[in-house]
N, C-alpha and C positions, 0 to 999 in steps of 0.2 A: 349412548354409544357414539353418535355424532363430536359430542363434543371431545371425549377422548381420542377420536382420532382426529380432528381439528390440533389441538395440542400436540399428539404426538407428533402431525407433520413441523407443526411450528417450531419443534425442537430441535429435528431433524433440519430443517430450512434456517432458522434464526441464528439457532448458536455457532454453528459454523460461519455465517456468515459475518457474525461479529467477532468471530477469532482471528478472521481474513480482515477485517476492517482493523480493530487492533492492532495488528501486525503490520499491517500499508502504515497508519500512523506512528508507531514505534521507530518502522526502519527511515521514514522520510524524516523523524528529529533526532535520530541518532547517528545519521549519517553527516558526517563532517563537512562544515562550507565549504572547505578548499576545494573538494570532492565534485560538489555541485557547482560553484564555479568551472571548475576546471571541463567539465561533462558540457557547460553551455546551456545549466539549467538553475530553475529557483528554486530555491526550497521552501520559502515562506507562499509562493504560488501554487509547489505540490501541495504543501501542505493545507490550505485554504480548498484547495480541489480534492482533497480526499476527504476532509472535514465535509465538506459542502455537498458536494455530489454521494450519498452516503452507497448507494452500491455502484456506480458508475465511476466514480474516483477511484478507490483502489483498485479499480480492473486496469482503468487509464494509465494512473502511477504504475503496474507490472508492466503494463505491453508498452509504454514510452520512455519512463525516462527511469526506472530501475534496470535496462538492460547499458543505458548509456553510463550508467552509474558503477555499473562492474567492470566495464572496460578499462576507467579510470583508476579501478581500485585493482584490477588486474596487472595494469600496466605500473603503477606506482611499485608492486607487489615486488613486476617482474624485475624492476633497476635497483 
């Protein structure tokens, strides 16, 4: 019984968290250089730091430099 719930938490704990990691890597190389230029930021730095740090990167990437990164994509949007 131990081990089925072992697993079940892991399921519940892992897979999301690699959906969220996926996702931090997807959006940091599909977002366009000018973008990241323009923000004052790196992308091959994000991206190094989401790879790297595996649950502490993409937490970093959300709360620092994806919110700078809408602005820029906001503001291009809005002219």
């Amino acid at each position: 019984m131990e081990v089925g719930i072992f697993f079940g938490l892991m399921i519940f704990m892992v897979v999301p968290f690699a959906i969220f990691h996926l996702w931090a890597v997807i959006d940091v190389l599909k977002t366009p250089t000018s973008v990241w230029e323009t923000a004052g930021q790196n992308q091959i730095v994000w991206a190094i730091v989401v790879l790297a740090l595996a649950f502490l990167g993409p937490i970093l990437y959300l709360i620092i430099a994806r919110p700078q990164l809408r602005i820029v994509t906001d503001r291009a949007k809005a002219v």
